[in-house]
C-alpha positions, 0 to 999 in steps of 0.5 A: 519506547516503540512497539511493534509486531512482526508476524509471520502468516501461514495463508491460506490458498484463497488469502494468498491469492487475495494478498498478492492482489492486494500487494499487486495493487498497492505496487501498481498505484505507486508506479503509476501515480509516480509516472503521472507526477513526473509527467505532471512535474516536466509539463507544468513544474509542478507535480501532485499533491496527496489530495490530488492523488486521492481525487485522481485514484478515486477517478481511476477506480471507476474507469472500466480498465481499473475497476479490479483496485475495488478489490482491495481495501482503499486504505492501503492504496492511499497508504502507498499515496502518502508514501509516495508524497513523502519520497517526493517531499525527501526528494526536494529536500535533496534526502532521497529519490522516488524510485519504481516500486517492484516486486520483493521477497523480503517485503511489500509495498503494503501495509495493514492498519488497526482492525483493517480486513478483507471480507474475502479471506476472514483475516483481521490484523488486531492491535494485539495477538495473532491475526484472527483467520489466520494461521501464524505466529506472532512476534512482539519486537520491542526497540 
């Protein structure tokens, strides 16, 4: 049997401005690690592994025109990675096509992991209850 949580957050103006950073981010390393292994692919024929990405992610945060992807947590960032890695690899199995991540009412490209946080907002996602720091409610969904 899976477990899961849905939540439904109610933040506050600066955790708001703060999540569509963080989601912001998350959409911007995806379509851009996936411009950078397609250019990769029709130039070597050979696309970017996950390690690759990471390494090459590491360098664009230190470049000056990027230094704003330090205000997310690295995690996420590398979440979207490992995404992009398996829509590659469903790709080559003839299962799927990578396509542009883009904006979305009904979901984000992110996602929030056991204890992760921002420092910036006070809001934690626990393993269980609600969000500490946040106001919401919170929904057990069991499949």
């Amino acid at each position: 049997m899976l477990t899961a949580y849905r939540y439904r957050l109610y933040p506050k103006a600066d955790q708001r401005i703060m999540l569509a950073k963080h989601f912001g981010s998350c959409r911007f390393v995806w379509n851009h690690f996936l411009d950078l292994t397609n250019r990769r692919y029709t130039e070597t024929g050979k696309g970017s592994s996950y390690k690759q990405m990471c390494a090459d992610l590491t360098k664009l945060k230190k470049e000056d025109n990027y230094k704003w992807l330090k205000e997310v947590n690295s995690q996420s960032l590398q979440h979207s990675l490992m995404h992009l890695e398996t829509a590659y690899k469903r790709f080559f199995k003839k299962l799927a096509e990578p396509r542009s991540s883009r904006e979305s009412t009904t979901g984000s490209p992110s996602q929030y992991h056991r204890g992760s946080g921002s420092r910036t907002t006070n809001c934690s996602f626990p393993t269980s209850g609600n969000p500490s720091g946040c106001s919401g409610t919170g929904n057990m969904v069991v499949n």
